[in-house]
PDB file of N, CA, C and O in Angstrom:
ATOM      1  N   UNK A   1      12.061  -3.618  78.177  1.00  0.00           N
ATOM      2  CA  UNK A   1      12.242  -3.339  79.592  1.00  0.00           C
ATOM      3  C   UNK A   1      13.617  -2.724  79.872  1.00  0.00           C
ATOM      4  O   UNK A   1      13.890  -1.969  80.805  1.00  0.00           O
ATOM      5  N   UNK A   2      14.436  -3.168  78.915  1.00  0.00           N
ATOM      6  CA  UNK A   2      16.032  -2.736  78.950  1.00  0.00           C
ATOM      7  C   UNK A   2      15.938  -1.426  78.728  1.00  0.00           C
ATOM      8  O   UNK A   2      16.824  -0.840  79.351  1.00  0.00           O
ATOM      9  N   UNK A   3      15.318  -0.771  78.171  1.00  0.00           N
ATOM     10  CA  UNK A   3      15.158   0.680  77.696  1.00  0.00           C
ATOM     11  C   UNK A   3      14.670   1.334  79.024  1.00  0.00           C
ATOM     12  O   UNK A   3      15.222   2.286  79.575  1.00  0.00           O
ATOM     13  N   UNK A   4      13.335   0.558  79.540  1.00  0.00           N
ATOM     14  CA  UNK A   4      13.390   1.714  80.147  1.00  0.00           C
ATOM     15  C   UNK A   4      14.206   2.313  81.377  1.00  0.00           C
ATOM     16  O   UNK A   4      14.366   3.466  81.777  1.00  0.00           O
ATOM     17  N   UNK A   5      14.733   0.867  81.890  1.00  0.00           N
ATOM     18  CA  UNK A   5      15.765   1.081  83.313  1.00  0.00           C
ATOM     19  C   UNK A   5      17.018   1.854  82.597  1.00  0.00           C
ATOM     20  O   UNK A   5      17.794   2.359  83.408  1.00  0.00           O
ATOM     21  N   UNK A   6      17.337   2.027  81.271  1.00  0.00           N
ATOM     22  CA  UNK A   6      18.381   2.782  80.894  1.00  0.00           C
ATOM     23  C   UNK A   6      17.890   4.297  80.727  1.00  0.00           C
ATOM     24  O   UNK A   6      18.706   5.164  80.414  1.00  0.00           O
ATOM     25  N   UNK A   7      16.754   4.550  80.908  1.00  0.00           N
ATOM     26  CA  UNK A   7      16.144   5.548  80.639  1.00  0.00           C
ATOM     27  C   UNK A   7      15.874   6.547  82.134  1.00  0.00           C
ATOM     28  O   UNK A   7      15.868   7.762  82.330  1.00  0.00           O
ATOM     29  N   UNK A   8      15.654   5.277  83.068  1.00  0.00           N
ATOM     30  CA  UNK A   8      15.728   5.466  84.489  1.00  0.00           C
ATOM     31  C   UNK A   8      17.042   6.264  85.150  1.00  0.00           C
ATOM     32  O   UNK A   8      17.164   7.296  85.809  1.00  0.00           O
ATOM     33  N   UNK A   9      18.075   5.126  84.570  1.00  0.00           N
ATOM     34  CA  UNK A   9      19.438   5.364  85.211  1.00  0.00           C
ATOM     35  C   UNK A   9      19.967   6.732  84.733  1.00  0.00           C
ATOM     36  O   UNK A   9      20.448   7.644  85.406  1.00  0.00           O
ATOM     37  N   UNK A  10      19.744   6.641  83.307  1.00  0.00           N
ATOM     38  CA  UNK A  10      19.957   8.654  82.717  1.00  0.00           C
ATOM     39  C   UNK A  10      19.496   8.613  83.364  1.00  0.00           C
ATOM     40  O   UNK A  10      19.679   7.649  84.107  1.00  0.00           O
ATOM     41  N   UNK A  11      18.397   9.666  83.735  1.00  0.00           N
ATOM     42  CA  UNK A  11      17.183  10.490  84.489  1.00  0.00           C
ATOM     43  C   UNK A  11      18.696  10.440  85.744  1.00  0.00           C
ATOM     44  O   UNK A  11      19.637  11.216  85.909  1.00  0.00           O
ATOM     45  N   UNK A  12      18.400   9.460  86.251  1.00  0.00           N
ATOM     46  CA  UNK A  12      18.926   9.585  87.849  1.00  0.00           C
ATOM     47  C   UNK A  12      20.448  10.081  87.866  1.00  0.00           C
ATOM     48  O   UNK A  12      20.946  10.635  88.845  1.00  0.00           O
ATOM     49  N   UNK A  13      20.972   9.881  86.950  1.00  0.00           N
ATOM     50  CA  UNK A  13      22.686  10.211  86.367  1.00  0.00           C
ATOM     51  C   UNK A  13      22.926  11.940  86.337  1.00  0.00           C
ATOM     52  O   UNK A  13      23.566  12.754  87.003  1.00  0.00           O
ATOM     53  N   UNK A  14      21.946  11.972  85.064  1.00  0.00           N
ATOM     54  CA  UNK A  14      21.658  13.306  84.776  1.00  0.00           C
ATOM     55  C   UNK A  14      21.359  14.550  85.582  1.00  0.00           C
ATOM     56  O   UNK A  14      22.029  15.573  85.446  1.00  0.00           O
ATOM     57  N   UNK A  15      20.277  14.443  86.478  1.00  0.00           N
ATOM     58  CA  UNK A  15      20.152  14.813  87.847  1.00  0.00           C
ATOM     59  C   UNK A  15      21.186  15.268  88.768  1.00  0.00           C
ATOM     60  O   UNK A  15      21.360  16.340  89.347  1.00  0.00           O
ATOM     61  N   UNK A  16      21.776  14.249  88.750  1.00  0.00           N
ATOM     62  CA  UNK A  16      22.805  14.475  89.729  1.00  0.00           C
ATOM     63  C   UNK A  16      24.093  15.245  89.061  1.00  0.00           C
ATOM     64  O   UNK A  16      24.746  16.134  89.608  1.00  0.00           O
ATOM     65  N   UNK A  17      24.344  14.596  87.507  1.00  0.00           N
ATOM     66  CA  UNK A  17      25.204  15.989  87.378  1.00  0.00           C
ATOM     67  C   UNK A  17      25.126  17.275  86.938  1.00  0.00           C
ATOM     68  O   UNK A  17      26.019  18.097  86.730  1.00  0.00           O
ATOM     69  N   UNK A  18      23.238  17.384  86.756  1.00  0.00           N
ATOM     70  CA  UNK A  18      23.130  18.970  86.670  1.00  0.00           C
ATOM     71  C   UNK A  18      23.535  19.537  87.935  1.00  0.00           C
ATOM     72  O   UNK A  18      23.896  20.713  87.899  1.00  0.00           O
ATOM     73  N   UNK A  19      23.547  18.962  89.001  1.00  0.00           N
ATOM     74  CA  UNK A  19      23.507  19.403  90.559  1.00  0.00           C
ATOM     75  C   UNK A  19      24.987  19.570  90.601  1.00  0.00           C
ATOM     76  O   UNK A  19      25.287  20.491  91.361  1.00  0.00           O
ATOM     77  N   UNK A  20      25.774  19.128  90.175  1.00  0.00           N
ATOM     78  CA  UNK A  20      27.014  19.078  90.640  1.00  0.00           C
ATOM     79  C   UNK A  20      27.828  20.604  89.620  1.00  0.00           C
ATOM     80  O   UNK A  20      28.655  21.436  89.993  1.00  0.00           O
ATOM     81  N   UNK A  21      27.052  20.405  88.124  1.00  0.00           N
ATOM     82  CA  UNK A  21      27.629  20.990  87.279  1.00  0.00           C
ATOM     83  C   UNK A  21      27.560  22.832  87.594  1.00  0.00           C
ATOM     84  O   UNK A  21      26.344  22.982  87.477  1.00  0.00           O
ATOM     85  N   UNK A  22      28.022  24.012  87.855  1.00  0.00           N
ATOM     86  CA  UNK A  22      27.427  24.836  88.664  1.00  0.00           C
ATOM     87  C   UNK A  22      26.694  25.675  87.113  1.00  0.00           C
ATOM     88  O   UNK A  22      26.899  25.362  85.940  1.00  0.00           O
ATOM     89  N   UNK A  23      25.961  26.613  87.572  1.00  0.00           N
ATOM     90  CA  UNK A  23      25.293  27.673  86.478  1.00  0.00           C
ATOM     91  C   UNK A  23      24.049  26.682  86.309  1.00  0.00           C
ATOM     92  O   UNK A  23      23.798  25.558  86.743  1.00  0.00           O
ATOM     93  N   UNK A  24      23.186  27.863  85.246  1.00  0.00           N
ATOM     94  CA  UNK A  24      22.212  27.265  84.898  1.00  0.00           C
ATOM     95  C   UNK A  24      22.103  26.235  83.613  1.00  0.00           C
ATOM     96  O   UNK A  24      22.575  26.787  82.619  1.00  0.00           O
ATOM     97  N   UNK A  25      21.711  25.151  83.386  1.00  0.00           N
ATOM     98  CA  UNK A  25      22.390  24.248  82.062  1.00  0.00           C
ATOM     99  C   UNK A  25      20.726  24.425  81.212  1.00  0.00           C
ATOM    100  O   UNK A  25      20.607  24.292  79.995  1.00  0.00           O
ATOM    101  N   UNK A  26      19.715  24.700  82.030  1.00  0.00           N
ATOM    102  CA  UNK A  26      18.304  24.775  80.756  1.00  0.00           C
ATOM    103  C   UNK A  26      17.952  23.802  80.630  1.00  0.00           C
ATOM    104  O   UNK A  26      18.326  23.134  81.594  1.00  0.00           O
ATOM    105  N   UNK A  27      17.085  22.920  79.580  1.00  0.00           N
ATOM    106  CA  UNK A  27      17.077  21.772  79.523  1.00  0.00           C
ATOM    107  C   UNK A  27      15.560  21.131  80.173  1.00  0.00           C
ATOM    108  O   UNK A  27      15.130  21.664  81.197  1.00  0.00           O
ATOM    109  N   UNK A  28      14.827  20.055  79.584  1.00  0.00           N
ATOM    110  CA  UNK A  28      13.909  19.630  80.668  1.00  0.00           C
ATOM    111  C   UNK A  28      14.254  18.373  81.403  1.00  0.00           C
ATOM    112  O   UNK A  28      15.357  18.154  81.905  1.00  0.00           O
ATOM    113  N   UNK A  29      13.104  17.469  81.431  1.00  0.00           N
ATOM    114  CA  UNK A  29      13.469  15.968  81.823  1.00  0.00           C
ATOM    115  C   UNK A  29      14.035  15.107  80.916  1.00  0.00           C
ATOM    116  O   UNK A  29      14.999  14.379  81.151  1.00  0.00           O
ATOM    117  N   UNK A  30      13.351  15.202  79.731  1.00  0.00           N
ATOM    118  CA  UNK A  30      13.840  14.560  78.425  1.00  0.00           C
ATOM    119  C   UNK A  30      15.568  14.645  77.934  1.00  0.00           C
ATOM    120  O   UNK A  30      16.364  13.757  77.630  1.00  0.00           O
ATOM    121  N   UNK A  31      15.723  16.442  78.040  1.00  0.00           N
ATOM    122  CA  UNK A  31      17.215  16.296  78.071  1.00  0.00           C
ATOM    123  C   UNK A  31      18.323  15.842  79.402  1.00  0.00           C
ATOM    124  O   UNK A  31      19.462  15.375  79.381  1.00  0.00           O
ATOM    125  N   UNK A  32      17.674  16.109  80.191  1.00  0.00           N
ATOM    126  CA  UNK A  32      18.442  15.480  81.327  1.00  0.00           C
ATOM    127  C   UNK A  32      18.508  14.294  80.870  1.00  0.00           C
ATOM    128  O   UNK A  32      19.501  14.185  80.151  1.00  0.00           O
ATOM    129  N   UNK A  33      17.708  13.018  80.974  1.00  0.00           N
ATOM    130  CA  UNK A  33      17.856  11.739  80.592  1.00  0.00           C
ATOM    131  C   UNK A  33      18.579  11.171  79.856  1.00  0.00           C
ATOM    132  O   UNK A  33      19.167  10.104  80.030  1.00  0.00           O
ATOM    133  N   UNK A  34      18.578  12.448  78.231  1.00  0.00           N
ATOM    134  CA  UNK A  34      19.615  11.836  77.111  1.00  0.00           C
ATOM    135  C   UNK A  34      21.018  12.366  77.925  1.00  0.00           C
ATOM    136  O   UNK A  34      21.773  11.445  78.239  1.00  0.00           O
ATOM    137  N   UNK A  35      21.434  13.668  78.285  1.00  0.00           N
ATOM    138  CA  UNK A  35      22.438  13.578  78.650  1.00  0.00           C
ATOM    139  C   UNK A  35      23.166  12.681  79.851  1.00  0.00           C
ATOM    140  O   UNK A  35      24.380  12.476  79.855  1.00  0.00           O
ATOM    141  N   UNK A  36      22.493  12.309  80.602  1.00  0.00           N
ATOM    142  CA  UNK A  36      22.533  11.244  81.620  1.00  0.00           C
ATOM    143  C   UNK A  36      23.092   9.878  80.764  1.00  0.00           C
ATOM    144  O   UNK A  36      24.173   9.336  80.991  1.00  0.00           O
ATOM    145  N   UNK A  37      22.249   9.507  79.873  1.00  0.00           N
ATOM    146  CA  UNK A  37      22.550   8.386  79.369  1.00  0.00           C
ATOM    147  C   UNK A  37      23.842   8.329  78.352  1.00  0.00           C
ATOM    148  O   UNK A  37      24.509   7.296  78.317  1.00  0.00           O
ATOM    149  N   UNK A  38      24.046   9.001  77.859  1.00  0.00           N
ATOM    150  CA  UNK A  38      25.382   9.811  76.827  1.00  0.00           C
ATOM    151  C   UNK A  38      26.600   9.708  77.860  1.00  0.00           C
ATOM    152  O   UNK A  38      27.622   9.133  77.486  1.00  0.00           O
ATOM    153  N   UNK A  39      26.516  10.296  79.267  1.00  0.00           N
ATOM    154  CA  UNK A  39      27.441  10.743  80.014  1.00  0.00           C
ATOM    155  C   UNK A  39      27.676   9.346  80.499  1.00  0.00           C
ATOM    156  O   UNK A  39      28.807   8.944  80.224  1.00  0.00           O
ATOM    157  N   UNK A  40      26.918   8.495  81.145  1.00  0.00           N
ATOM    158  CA  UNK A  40      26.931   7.431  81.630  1.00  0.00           C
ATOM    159  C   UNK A  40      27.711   6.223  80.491  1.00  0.00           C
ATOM    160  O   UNK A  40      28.425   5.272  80.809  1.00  0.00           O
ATOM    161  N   UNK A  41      27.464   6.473  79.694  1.00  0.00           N
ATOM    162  CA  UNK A  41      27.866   5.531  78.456  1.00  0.00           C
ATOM    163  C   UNK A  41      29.332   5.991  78.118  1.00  0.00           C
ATOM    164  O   UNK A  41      30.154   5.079  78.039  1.00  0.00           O
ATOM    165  N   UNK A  42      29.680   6.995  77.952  1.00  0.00           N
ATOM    166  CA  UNK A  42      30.808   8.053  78.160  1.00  0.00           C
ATOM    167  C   UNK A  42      31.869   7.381  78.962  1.00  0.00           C
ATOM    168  O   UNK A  42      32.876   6.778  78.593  1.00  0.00           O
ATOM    169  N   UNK A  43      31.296   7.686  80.404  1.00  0.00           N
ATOM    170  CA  UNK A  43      32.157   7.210  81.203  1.00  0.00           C
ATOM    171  C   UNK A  43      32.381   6.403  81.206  1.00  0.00           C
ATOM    172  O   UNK A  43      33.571   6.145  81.022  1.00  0.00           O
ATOM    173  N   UNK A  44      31.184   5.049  81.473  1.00  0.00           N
ATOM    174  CA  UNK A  44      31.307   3.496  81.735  1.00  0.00           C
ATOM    175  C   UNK A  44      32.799   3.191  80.781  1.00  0.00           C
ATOM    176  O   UNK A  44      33.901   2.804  81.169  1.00  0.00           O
ATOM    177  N   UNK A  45      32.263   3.577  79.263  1.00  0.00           N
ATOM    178  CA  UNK A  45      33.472   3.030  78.067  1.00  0.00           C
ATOM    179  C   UNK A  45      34.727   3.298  78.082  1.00  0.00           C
ATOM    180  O   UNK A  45      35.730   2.626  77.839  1.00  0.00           O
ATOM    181  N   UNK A  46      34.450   4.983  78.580  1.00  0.00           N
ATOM    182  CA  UNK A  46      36.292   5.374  78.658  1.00  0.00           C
ATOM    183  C   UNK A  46      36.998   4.713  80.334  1.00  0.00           C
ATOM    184  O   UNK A  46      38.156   4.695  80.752  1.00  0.00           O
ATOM    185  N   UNK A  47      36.233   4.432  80.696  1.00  0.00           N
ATOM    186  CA  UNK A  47      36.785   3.710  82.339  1.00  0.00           C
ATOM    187  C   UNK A  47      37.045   2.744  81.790  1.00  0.00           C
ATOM    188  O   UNK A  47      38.255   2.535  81.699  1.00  0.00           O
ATOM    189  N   UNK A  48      36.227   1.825  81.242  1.00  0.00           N
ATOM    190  CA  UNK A  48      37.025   0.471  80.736  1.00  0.00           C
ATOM    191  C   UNK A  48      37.930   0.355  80.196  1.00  0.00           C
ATOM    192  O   UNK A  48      38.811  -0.467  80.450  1.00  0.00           O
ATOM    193  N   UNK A  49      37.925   1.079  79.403  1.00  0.00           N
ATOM    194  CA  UNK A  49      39.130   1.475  78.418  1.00  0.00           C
ATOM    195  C   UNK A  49      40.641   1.964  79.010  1.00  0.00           C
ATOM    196  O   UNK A  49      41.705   1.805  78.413  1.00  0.00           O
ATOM    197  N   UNK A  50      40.458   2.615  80.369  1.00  0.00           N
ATOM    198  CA  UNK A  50      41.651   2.752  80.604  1.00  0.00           C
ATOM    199  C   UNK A  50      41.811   2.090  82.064  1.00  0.00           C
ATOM    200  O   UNK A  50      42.520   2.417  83.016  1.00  0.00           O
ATOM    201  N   UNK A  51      40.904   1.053  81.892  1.00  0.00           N
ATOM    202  CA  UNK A  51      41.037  -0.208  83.183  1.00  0.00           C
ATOM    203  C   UNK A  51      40.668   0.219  84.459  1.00  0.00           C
ATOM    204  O   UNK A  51      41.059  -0.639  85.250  1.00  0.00           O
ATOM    205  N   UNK A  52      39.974   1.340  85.178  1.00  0.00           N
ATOM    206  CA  UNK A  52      39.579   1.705  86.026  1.00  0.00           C
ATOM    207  C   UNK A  52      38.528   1.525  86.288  1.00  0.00           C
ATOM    208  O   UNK A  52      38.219   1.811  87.445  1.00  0.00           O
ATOM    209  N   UNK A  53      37.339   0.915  85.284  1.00  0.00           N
ATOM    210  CA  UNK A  53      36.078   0.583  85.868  1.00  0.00           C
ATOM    211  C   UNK A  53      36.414  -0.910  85.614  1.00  0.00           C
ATOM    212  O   UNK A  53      37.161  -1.276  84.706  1.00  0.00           O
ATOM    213  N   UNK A  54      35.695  -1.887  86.643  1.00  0.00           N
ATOM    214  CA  UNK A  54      35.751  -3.084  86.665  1.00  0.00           C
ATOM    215  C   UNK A  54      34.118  -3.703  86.676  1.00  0.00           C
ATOM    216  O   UNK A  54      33.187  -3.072  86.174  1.00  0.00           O
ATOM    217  N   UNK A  55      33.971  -4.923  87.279  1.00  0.00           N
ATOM    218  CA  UNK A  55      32.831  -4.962  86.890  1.00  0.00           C
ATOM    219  C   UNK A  55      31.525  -5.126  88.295  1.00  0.00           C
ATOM    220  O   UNK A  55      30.435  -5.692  88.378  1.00  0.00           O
ATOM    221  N   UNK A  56      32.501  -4.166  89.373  1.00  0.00           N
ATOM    222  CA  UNK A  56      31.717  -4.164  90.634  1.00  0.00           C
ATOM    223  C   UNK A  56      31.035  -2.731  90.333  1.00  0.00           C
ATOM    224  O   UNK A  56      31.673  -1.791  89.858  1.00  0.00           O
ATOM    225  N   UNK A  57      29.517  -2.668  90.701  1.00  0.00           N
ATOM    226  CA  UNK A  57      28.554  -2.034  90.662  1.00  0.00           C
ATOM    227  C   UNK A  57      29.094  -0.539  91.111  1.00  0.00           C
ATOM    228  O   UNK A  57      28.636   0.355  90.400  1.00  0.00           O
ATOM    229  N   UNK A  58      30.044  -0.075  92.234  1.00  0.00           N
ATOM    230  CA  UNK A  58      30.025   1.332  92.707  1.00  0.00           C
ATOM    231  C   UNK A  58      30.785   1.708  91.641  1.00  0.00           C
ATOM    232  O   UNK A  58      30.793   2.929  91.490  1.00  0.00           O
ATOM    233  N   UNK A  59      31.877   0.664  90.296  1.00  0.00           N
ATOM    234  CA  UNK A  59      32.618   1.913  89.607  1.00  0.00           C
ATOM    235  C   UNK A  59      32.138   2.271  88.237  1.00  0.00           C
ATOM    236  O   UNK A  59      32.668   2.842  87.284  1.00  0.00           O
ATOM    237  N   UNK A  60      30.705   1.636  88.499  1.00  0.00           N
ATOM    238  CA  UNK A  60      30.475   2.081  87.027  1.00  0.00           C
ATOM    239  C   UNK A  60      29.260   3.397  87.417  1.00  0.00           C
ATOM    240  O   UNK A  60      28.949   4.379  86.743  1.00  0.00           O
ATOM    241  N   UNK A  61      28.693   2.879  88.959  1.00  0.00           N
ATOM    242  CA  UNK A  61      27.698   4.684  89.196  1.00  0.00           C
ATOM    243  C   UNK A  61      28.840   5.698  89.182  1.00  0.00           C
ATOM    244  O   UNK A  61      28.669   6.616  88.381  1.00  0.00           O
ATOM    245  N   UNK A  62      29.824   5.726  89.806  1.00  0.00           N
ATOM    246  CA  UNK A  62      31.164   6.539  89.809  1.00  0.00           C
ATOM    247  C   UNK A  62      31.364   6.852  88.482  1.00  0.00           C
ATOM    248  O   UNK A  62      30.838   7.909  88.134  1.00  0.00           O
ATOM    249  N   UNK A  63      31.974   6.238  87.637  1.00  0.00           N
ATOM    250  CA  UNK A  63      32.065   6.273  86.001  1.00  0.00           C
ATOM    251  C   UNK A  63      30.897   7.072  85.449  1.00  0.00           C
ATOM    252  O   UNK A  63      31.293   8.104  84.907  1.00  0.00           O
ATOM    253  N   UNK A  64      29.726   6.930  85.423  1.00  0.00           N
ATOM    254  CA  UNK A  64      28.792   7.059  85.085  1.00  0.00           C
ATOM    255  C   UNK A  64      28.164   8.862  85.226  1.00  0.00           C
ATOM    256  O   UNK A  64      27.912   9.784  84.450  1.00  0.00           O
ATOM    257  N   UNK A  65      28.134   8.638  86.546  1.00  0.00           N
ATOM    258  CA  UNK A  65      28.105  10.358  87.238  1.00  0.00           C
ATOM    259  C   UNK A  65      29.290  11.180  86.804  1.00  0.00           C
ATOM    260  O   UNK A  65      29.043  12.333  86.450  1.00  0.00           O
ATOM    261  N   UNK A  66      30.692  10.713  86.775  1.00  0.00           N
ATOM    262  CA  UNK A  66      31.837  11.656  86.204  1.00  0.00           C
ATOM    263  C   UNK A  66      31.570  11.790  84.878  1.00  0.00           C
ATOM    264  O   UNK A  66      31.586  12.944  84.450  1.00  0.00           O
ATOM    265  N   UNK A  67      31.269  10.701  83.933  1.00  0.00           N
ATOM    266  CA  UNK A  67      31.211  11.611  82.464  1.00  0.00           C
ATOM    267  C   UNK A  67      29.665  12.256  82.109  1.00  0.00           C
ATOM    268  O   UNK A  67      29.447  13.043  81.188  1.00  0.00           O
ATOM    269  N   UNK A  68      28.563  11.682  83.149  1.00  0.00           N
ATOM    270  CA  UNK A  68      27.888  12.934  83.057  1.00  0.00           C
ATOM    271  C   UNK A  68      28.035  14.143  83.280  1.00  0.00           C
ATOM    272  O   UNK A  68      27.679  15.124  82.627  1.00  0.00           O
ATOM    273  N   UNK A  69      28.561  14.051  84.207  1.00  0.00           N
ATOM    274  CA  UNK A  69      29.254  16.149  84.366  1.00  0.00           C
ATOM    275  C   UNK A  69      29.934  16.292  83.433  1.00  0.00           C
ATOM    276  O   UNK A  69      29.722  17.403  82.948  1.00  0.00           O
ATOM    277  N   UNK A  70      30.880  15.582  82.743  1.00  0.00           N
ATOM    278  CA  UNK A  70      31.793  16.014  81.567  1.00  0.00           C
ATOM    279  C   UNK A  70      30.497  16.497  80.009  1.00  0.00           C
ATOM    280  O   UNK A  70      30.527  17.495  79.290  1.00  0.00           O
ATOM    281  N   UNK A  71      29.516  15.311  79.991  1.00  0.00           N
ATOM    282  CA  UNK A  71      28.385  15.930  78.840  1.00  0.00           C
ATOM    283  C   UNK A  71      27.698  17.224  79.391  1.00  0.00           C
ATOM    284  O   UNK A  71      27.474  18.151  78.612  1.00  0.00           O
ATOM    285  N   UNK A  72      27.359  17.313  80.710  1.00  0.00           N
ATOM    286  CA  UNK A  72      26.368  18.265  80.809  1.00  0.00           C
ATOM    287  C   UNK A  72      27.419  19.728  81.200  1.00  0.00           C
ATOM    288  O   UNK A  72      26.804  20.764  81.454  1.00  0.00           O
ATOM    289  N   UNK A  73      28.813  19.767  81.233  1.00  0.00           N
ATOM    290  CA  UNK A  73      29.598  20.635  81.436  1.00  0.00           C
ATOM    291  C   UNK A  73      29.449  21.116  79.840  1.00  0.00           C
ATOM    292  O   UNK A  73      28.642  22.037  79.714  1.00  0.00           O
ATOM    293  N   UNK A  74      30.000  20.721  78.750  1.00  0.00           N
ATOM    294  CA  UNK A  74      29.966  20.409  77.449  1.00  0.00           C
ATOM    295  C   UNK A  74      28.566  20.983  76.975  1.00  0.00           C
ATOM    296  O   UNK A  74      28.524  21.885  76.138  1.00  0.00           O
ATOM    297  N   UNK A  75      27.885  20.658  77.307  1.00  0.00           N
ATOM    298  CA  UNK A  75      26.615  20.890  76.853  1.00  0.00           C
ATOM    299  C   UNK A  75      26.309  22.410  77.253  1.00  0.00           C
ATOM    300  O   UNK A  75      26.313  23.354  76.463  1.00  0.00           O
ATOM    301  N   UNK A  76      26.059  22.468  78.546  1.00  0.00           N
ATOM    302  CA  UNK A  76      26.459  24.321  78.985  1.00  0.00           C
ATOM    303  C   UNK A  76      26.829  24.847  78.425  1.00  0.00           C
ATOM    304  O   UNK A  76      26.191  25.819  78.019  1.00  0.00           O
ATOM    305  N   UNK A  77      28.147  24.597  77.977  1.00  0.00           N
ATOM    306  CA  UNK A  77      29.462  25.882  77.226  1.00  0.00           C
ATOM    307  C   UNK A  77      28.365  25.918  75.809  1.00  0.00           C
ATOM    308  O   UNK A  77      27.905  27.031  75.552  1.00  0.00           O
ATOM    309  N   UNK A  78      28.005  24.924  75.033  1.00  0.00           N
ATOM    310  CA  UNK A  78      27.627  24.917  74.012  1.00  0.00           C
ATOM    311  C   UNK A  78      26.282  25.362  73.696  1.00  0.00           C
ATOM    312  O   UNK A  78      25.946  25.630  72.543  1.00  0.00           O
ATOM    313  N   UNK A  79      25.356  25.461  74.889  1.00  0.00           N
ATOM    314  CA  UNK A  79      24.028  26.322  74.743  1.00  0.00           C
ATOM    315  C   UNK A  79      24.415  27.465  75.610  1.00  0.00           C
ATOM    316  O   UNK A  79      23.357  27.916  76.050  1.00  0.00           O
ATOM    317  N   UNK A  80      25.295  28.069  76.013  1.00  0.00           N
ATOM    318  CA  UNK A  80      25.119  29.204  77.018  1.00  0.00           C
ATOM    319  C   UNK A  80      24.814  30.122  75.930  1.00  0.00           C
ATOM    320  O   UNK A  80      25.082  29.966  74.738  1.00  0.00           O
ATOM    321  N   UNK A  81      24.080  31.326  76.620  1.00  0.00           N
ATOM    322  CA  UNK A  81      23.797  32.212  75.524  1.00  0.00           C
ATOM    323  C   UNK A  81      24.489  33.361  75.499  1.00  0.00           C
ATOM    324  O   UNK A  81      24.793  33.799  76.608  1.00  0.00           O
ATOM    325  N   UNK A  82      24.890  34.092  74.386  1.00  0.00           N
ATOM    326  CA  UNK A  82      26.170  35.168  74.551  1.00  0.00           C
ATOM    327  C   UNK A  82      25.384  35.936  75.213  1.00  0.00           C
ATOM    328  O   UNK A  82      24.163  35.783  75.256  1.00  0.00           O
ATOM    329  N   UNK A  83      26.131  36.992  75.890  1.00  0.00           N
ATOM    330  CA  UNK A  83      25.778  37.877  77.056  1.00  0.00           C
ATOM    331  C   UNK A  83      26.104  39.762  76.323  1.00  0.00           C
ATOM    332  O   UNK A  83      27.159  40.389  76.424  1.00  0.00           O
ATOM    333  N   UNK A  84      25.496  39.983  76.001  1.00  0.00           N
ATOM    334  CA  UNK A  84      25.562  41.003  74.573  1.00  0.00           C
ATOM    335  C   UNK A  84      25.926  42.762  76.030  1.00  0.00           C
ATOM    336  O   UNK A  84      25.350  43.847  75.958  1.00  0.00           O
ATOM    337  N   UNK A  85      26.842  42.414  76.941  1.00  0.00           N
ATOM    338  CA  UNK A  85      26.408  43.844  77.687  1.00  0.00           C
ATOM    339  C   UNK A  85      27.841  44.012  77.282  1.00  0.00           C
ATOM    340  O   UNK A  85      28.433  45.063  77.529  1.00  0.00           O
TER     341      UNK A  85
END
């Protein structure tokens, strides 16, 4: 059951930072989700790590949504396709 609400929360993570991230990133639902969940995990750890996420619920969606844009920014640069003009 743990899987799938983590599977949920990507999806819903992911989403939101393709929306935020600008250009086109490609990708379906499946990759949204992993990157959602990557980004979310991302953030949550490095927030803890430098003591800014605690353990009230808004700083880890906060956490969560910022290092998803950081994977799905990342991820862009790394599938964009060269532009041969």
């Amino acid at each position: 059951m743990d899987y799938i609400i983590l599977a949920l929360v990507g999806l819903v993570v992911g989403a939101i930072a393709k929306f935020l991230v600008p250009g086109k990133q490609g990708g379906g639902i499946i990759v949204t989700a992993l990157l959602g969940v990557a980004g979310s995990l991302l953030g949550t750890l490095g927030g803890q790590q430098l003591g800014i996420v605690s353990k009230a619920a808004g700083t880890h969606w906060i956490a969560s949504v910022v290092g998803a844009v950081v994977v799905v920014f990342v991820y862009s640069l790394i599938t964009k396709k060269s532009d041969p003009s």
